[in-house]
C-alpha positions as CSV (number, residue, x, y, z in Angstrom):
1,X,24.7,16.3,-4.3
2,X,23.6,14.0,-6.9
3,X,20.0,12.4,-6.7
4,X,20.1,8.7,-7.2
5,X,16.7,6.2,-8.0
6,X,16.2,3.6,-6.1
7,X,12.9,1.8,-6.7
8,X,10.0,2.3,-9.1
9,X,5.9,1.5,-8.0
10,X,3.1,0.5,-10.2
11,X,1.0,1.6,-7.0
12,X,1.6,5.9,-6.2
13,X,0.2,4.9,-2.6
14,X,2.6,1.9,-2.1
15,X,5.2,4.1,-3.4
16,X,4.5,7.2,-1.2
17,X,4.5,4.5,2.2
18,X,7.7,3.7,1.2
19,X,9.0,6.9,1.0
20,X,7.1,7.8,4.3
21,X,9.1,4.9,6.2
22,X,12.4,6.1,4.6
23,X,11.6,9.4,5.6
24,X,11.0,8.3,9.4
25,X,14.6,6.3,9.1
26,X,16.0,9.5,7.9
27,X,16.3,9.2,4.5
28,X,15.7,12.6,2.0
29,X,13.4,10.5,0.3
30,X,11.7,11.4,-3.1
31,X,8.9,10.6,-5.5
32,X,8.8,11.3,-8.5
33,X,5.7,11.7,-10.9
34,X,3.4,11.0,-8.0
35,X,1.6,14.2,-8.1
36,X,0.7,14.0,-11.7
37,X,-0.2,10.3,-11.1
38,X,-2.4,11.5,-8.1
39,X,-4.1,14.2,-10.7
40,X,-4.7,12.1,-13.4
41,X,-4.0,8.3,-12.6
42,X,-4.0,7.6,-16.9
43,X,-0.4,8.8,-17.1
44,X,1.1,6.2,-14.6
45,X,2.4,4.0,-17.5
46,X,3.2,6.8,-19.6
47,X,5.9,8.1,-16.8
48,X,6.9,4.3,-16.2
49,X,6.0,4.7,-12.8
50,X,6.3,6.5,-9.4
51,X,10.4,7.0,-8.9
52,X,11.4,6.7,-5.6
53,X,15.1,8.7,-5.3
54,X,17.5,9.5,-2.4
55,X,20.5,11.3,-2.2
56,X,23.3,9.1,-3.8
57,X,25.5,8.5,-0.4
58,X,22.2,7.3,1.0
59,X,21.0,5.1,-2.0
60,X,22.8,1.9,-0.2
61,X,21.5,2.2,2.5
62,X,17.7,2.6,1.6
63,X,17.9,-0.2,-1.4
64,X,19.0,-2.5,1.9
65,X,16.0,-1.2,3.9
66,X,13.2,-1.3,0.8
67,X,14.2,-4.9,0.3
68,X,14.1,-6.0,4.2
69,X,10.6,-4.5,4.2
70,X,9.9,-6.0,1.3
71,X,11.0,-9.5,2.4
72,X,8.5,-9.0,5.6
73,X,11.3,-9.2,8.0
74,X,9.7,-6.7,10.4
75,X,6.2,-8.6,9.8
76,X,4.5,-9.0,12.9
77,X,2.9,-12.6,13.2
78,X,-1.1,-12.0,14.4
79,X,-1.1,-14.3,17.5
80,X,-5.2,-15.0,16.5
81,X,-4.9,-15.1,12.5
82,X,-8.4,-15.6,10.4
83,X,-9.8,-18.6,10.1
84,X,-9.7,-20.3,6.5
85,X,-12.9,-22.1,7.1
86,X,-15.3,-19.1,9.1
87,X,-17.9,-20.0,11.3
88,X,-21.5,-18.9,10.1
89,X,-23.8,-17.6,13.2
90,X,-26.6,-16.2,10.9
91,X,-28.7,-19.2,9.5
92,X,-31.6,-18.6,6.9
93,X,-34.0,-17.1,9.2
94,X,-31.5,-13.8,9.5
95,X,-31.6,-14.1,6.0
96,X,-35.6,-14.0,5.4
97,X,-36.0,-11.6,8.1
98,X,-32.9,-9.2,5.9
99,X,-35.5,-9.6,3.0
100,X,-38.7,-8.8,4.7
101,X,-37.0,-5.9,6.3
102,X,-36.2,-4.7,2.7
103,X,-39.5,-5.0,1.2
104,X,-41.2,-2.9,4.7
105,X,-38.4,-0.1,4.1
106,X,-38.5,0.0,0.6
107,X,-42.5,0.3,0.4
């Protein structure tokens, strides 16, 4: 059974949830130079990368599922998303009264 790559990560943490979810779907997933990356983050550009691999009769079939993911088609839309414009509460009294705090600690 050959071993067949099928993505590569600038992120070892991005790359190990991906092969996390593969795993979950069943996939033999494996990484590749993550270890080493975890150990001493420096060499991530020197190994090109954290491989992701899979067995080559499942390569297909993960390449499909790493780009659906990627695409967000299992995103789940936040029915109460943040506001772009947020609503202050604390005026400058909360902020003087932070300050004076600060000065009675810190003597």
């Amino acid at each position: 059974m050959s071993i067949t790559e099928i993505a590569r990560f600038a992120d070892v943490y991005e790359a190990e949830i991906a092969a996390s979810r593969l795993r979950a779907d069943g996939y033999d997933a494996v990484l590749g130079g993550a270890e080493h990356v975890k150990a001493n983050p420096l060499v991530l550009q020197a190994l090109g990368g954290v491989n992701l691999s899979v067995p080559s009769d499942q390569a297909d079939a993960a390449r499909m599922l790493l780009e659906s993911l990627r695409g967000g088609t299992e995103r789940i839309d936040d029915a109460d998303p943040v506001s772009a414009n947020p609503v202050r509460k604390a005026g400058p009294l909360a902020l003087l009264a932070a300050i004076g705090l600060g000065f009675l600690v810190g003597s």
